[in-house]
N, CA, C and O atoms as CSV, one atom per row, in Angstrom:
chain,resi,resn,atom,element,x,y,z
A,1,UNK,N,N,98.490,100.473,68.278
A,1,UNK,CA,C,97.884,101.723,68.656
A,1,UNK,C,C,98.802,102.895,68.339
A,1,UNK,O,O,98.291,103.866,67.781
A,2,UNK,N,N,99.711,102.908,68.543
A,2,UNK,CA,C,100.912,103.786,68.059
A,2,UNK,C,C,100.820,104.409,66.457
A,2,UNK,O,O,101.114,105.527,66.034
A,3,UNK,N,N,100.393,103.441,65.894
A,3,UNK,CA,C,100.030,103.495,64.384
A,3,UNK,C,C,99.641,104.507,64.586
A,3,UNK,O,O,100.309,105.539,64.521
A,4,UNK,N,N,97.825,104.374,65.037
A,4,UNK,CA,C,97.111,105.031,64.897
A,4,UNK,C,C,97.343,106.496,65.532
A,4,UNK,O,O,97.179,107.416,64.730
A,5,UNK,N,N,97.700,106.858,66.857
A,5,UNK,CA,C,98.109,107.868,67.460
A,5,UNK,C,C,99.143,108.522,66.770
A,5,UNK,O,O,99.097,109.745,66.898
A,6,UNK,N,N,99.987,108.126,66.137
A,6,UNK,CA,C,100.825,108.880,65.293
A,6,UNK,C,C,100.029,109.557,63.786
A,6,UNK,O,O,100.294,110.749,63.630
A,7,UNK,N,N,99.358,109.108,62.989
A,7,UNK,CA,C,98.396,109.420,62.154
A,7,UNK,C,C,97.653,110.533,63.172
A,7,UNK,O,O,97.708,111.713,62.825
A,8,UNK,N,N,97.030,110.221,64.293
A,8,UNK,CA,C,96.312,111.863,64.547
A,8,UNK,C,C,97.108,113.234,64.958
A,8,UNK,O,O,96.785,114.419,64.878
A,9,UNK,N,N,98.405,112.505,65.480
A,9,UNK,CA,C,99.728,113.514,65.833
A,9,UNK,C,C,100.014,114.862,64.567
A,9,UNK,O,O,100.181,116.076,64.446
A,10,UNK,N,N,99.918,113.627,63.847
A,10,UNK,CA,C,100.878,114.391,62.315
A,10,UNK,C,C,99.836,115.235,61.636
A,10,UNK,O,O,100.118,116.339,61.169
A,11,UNK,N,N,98.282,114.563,61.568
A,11,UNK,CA,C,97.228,115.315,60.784
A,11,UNK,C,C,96.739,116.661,61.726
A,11,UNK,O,O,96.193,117.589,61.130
A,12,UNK,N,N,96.949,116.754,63.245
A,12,UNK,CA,C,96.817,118.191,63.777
A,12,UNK,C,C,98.016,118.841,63.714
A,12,UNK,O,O,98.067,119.882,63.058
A,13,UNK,N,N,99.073,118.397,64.316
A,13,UNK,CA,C,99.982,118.785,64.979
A,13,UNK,C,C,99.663,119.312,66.201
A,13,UNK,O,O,98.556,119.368,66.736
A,14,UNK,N,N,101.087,119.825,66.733
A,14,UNK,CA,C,100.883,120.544,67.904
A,14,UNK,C,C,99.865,121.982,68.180
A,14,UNK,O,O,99.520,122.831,67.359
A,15,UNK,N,N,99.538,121.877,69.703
A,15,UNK,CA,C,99.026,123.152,70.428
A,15,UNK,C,C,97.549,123.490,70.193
A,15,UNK,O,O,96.911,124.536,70.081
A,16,UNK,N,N,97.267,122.189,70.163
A,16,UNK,CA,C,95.116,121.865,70.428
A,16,UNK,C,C,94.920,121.513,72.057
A,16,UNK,O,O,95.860,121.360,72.837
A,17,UNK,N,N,93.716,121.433,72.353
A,17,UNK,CA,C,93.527,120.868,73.702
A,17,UNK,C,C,93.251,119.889,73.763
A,17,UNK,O,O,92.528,119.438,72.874
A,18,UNK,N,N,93.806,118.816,75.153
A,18,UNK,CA,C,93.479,117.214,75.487
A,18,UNK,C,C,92.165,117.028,74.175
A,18,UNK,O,O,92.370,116.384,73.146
A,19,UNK,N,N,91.361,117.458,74.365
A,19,UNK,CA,C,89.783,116.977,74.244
A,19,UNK,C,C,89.987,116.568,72.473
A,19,UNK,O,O,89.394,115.657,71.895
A,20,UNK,N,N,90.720,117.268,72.024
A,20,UNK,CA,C,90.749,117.408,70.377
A,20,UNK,C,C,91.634,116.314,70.476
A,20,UNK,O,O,91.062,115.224,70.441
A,21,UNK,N,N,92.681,116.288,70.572
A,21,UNK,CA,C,93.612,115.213,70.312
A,21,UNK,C,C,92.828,113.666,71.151
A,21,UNK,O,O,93.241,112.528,70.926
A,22,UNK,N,N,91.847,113.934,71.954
A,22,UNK,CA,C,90.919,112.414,72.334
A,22,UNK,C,C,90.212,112.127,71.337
A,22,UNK,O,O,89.996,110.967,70.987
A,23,UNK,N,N,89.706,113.282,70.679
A,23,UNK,CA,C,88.591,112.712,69.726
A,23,UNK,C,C,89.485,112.201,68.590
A,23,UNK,O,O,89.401,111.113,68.020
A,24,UNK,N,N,90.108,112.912,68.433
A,24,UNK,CA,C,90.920,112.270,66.877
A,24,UNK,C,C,91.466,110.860,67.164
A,24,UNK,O,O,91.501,109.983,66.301
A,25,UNK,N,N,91.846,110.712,68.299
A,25,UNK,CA,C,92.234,109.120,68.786
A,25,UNK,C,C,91.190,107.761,68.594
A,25,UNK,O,O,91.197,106.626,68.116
A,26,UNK,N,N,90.279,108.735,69.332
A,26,UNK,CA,C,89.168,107.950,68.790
A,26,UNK,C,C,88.380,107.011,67.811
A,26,UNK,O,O,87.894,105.885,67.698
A,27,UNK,N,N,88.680,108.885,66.824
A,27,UNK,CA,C,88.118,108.458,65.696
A,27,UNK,C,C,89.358,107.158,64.671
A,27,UNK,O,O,89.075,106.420,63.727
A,28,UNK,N,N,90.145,107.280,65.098
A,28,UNK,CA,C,91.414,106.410,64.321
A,28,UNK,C,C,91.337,105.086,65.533
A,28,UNK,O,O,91.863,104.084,65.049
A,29,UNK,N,N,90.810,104.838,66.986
A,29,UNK,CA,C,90.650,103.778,67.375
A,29,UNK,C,C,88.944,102.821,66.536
A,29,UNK,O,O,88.687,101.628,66.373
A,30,UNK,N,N,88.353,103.796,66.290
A,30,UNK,CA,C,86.835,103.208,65.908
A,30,UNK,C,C,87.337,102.864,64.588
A,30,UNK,O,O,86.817,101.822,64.190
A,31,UNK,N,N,88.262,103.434,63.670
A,31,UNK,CA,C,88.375,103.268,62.153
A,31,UNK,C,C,88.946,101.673,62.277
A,31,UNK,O,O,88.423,100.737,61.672
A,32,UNK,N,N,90.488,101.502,63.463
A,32,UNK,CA,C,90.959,100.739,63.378
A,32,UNK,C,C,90.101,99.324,63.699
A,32,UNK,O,O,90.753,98.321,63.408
A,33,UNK,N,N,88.691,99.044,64.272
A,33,UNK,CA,C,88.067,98.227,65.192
A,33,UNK,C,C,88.582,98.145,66.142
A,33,UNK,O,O,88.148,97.042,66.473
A,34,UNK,N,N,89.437,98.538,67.209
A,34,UNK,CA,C,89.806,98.828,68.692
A,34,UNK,C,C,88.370,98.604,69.802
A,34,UNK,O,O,87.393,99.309,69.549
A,35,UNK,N,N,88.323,98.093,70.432
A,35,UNK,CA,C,87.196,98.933,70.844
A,35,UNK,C,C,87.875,99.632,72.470
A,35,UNK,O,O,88.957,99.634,73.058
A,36,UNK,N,N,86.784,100.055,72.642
A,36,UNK,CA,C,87.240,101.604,73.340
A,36,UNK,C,C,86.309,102.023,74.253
A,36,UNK,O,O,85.411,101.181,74.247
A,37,UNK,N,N,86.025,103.044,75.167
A,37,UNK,CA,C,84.756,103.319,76.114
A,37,UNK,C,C,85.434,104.779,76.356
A,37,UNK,O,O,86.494,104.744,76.980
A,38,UNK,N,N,84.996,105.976,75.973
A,38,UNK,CA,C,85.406,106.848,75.895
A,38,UNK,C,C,85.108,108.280,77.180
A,38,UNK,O,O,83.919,108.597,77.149
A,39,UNK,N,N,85.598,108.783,77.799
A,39,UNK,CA,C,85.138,109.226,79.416
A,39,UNK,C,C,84.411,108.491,79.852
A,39,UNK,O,O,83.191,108.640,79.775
A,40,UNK,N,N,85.162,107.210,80.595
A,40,UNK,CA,C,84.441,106.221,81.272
A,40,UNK,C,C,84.239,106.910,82.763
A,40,UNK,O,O,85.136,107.664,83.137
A,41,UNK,N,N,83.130,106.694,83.614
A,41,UNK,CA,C,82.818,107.229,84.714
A,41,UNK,C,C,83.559,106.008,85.666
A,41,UNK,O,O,83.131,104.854,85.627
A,42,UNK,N,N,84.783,106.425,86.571
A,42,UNK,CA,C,84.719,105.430,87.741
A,42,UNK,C,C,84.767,105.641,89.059
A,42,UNK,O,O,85.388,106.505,89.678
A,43,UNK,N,N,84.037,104.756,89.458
A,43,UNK,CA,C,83.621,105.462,91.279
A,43,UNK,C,C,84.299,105.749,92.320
A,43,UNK,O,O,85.273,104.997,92.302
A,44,UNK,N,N,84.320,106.105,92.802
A,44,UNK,CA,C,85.268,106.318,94.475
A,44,UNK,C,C,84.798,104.997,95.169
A,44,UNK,O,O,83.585,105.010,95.380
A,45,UNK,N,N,85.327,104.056,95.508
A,45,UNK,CA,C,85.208,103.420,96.154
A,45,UNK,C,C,85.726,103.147,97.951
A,45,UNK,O,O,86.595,102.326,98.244
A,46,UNK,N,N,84.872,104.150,99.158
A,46,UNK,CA,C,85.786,104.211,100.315
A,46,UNK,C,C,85.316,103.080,101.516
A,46,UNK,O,O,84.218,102.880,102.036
A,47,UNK,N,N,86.093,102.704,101.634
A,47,UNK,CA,C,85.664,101.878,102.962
A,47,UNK,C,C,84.786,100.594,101.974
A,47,UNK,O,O,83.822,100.237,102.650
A,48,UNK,N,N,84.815,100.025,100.984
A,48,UNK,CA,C,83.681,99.434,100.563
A,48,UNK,C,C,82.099,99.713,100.352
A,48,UNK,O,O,81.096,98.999,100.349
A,49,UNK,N,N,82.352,101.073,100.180
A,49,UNK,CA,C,80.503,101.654,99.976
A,49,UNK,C,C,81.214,102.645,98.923
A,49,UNK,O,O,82.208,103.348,99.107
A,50,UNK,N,N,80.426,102.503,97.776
A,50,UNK,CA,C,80.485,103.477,96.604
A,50,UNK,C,C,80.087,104.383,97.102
A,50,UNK,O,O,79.038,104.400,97.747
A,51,UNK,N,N,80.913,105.448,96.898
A,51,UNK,CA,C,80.560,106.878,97.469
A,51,UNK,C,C,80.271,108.528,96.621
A,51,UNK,O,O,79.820,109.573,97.088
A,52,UNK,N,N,80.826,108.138,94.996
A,52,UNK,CA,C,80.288,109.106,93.978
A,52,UNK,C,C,81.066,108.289,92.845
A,52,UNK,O,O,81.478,107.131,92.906
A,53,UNK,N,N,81.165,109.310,91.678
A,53,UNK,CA,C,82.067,109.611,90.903
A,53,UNK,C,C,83.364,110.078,91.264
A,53,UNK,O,O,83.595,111.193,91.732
A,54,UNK,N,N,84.353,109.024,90.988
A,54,UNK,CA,C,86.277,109.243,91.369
A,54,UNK,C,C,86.177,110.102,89.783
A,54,UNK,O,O,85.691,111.233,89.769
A,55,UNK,N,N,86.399,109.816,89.211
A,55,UNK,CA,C,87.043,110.706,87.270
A,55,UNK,C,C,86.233,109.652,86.241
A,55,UNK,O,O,85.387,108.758,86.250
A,56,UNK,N,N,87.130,110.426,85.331
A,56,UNK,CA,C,87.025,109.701,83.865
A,56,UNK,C,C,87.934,109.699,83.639
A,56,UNK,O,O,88.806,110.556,83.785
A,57,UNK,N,N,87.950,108.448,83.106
A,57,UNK,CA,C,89.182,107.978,82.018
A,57,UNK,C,C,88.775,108.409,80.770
A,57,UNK,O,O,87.768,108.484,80.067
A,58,UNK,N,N,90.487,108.776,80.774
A,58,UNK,CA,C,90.103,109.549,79.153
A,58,UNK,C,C,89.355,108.883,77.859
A,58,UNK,O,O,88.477,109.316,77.113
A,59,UNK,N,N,90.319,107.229,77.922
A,59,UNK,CA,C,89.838,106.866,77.033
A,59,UNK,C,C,90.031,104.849,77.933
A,59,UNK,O,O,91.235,104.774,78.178
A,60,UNK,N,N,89.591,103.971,78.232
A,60,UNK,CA,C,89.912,103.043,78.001
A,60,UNK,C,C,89.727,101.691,76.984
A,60,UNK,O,O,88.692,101.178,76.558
A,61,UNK,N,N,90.853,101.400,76.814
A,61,UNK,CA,C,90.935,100.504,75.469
A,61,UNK,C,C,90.917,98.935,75.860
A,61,UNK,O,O,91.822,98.618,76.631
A,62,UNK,N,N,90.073,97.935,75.475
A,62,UNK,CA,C,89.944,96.901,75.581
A,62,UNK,C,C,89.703,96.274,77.009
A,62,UNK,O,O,90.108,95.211,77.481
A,63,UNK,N,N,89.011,97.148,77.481
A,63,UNK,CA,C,88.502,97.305,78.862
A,63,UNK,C,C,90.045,96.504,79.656
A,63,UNK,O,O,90.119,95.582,80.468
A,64,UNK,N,N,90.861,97.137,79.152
A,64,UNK,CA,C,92.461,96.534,80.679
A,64,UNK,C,C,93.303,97.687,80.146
A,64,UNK,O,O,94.422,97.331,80.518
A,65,UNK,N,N,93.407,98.407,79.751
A,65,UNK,CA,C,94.285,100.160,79.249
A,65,UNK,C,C,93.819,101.425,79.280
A,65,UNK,O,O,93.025,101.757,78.400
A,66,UNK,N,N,94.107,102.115,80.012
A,66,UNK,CA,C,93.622,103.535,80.561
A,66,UNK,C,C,94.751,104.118,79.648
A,66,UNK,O,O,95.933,103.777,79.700
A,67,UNK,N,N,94.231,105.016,78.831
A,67,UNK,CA,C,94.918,106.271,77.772
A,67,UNK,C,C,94.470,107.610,78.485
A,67,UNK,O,O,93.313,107.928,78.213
A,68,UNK,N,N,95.261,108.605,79.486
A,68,UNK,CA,C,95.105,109.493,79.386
A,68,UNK,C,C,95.994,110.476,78.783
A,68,UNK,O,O,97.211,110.503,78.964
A,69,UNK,N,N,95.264,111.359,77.988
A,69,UNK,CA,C,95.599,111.992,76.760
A,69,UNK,C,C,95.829,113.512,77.520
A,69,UNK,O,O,94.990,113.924,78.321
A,70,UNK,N,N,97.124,114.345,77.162
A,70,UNK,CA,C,97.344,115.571,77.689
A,70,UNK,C,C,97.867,115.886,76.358
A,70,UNK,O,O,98.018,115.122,75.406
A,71,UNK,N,N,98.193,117.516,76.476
A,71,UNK,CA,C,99.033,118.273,75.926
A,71,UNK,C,C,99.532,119.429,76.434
A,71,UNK,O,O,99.120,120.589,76.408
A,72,UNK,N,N,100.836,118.722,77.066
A,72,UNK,CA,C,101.342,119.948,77.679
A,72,UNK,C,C,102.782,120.461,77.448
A,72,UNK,O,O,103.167,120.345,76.285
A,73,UNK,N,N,103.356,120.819,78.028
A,73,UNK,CA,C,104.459,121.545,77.663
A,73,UNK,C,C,105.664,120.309,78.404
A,73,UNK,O,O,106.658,120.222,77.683
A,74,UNK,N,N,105.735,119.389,79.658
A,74,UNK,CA,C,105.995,118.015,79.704
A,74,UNK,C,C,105.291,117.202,80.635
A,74,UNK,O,O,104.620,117.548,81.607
A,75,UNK,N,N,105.547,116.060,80.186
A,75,UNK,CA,C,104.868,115.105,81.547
A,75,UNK,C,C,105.412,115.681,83.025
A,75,UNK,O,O,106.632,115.741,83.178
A,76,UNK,N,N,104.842,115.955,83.730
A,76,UNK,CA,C,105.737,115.764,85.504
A,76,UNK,C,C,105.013,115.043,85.966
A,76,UNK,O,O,103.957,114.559,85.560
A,77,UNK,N,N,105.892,114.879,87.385
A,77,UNK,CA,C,105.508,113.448,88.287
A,77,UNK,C,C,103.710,113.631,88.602
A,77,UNK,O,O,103.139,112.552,88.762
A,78,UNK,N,N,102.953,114.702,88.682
A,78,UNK,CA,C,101.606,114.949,89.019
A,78,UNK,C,C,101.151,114.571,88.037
A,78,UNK,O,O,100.018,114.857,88.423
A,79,UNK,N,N,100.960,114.128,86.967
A,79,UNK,CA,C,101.007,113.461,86.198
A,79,UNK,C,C,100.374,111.946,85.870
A,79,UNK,O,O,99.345,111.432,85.434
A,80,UNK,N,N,101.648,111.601,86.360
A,80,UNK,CA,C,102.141,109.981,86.233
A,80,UNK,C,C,101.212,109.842,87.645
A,80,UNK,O,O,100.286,109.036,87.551
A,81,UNK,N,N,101.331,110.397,88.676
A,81,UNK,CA,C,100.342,109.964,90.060
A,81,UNK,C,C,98.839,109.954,89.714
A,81,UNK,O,O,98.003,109.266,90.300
A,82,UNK,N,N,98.604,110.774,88.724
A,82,UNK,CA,C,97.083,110.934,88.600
A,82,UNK,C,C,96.643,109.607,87.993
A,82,UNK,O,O,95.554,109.085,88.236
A,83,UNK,N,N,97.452,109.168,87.290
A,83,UNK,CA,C,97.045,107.966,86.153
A,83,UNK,C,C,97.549,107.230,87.173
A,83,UNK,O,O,96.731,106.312,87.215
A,84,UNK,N,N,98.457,106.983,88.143
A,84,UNK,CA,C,98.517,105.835,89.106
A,84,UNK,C,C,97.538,105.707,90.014
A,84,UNK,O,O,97.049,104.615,90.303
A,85,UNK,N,N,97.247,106.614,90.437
A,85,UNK,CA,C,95.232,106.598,91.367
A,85,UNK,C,C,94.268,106.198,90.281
A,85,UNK,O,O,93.398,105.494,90.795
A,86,UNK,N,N,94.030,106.384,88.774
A,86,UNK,CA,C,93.070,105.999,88.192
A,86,UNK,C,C,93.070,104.895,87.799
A,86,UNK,O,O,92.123,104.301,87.284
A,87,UNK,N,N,94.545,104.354,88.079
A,87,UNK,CA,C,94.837,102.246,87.685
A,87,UNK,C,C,94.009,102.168,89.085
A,87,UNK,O,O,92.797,101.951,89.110
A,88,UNK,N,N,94.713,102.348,90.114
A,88,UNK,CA,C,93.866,101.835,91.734
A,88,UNK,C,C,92.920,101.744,91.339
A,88,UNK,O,O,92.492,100.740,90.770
A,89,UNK,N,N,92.128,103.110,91.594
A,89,UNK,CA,C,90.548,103.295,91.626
A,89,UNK,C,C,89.698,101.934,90.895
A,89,UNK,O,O,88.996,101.042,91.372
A,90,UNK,N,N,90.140,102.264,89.527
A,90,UNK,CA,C,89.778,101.173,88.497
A,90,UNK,C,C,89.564,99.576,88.524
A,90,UNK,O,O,88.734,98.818,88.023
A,91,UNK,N,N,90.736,99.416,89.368
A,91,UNK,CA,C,91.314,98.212,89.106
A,91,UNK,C,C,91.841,97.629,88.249
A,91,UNK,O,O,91.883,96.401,88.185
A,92,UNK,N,N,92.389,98.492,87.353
A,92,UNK,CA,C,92.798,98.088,85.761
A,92,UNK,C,C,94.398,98.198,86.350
A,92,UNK,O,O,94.756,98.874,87.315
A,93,UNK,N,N,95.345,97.241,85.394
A,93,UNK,CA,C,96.868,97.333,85.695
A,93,UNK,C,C,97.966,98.296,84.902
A,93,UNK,O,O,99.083,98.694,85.232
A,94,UNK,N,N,97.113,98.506,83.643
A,94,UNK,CA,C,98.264,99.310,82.573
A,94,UNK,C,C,97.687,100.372,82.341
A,94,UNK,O,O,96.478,100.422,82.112
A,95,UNK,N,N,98.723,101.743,82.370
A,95,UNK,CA,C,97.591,103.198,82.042
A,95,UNK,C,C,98.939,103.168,80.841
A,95,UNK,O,O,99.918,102.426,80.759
A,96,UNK,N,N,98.540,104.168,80.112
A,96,UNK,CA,C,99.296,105.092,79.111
A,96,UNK,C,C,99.523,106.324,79.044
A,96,UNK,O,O,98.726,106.681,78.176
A,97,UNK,N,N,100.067,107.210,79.371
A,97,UNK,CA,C,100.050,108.785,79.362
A,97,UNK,C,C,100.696,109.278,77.824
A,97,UNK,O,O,101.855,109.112,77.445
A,98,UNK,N,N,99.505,109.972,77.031
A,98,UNK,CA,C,99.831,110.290,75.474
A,98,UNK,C,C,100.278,112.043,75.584
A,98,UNK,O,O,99.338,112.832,75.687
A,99,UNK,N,N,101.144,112.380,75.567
A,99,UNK,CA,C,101.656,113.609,75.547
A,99,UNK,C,C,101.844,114.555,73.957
A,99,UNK,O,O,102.900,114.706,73.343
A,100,UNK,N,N,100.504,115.079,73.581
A,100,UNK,CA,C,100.583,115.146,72.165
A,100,UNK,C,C,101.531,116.690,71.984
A,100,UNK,O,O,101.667,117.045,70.813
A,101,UNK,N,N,101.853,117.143,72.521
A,101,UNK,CA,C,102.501,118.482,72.209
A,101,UNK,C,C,104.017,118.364,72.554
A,101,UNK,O,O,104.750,119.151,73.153
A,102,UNK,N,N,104.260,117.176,72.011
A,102,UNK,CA,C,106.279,116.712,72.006
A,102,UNK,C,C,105.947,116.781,70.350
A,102,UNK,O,O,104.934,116.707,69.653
A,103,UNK,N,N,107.759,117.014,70.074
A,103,UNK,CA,C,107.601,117.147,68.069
A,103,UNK,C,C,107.029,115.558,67.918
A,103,UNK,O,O,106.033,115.259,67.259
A,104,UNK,N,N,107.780,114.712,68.590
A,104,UNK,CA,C,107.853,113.659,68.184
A,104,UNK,C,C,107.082,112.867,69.129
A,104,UNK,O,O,107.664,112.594,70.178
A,105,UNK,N,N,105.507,112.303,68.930
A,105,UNK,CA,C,104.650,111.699,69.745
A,105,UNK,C,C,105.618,110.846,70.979
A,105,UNK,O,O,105.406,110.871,72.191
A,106,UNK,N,N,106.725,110.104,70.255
A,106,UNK,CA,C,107.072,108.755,71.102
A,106,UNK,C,C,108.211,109.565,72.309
A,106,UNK,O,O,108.898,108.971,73.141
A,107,UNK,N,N,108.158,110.653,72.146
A,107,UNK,CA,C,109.048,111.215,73.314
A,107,UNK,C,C,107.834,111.473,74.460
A,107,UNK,O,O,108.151,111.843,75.591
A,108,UNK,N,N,106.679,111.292,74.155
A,108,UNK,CA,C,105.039,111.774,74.922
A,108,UNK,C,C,104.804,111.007,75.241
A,108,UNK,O,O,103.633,111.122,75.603
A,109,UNK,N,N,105.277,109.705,75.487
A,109,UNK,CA,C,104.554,108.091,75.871
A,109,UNK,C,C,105.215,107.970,77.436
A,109,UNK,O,O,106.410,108.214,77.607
A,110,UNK,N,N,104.339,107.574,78.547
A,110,UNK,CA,C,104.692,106.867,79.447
A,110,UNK,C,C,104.016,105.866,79.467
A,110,UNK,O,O,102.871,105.838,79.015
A,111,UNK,N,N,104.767,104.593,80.141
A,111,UNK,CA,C,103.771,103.874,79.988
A,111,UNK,C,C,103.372,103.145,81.918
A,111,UNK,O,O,104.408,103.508,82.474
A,112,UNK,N,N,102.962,102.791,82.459
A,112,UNK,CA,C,102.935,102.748,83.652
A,112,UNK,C,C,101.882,101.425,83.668
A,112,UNK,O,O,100.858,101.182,83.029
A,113,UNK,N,N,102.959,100.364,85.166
A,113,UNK,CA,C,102.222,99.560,85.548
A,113,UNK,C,C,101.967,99.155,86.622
A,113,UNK,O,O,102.733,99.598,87.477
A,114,UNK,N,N,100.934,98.244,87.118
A,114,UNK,CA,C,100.814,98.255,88.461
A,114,UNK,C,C,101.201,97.070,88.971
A,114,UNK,O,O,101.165,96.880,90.187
């Protein structure tokens, strides 16, 4: 996946919004055959009674990897917590936080597990 995320890094560059740098991910996860589910809806689950819509995941990959995609100026800990409530919520164990506005994508990677 790195492959591919680096190919959409280099063909925008920096200082687009999340949403642009998702689609281009995308489009280089669909090229690669990845498969993918793209603003997945997942529920609040309280007390054991579904109670709405919790978020979307930005992107999840192979239904067990949550990619949420930012571009900001750096990761902070609010951050890394948001994608640690959307592993909970989920029930999924591995998120990814893609930080496309570092020079160098791989300084933008967290990777987080549960």
């Amino acid at each position: 996946m790195i492959f591919t995320t680096e190919k959409a890094a280099r063909a925008t560059g920096r200082g687009l919004l999340d949403s642009v740098y998702e689609q281009c991910l995308c489009y280089e996860l669909e090229q690669a055959g990845v498969p993918f589910a793209r603003q997945f809806a997942v529920p609040v689950v309280y007390r054991g009674m579904r109670i709405g819509e919790g978020f979307r995941a930005d992107i999840i990959v192979h239904e067990t990897v949550i990619v949420e995609v930012k571009a900001v100026a750096t990761i902070v800990p609010v951050h890394e917590a948001q994608l640690n409530t959307y592993l909970r919520m989920s029930g999924l164990r591995v998120g990814l936080l893609m930080n496309f506005n570092e020079s160098r994508l791989v300084d933008g990677l967290r990777r987080l597990v549960l």
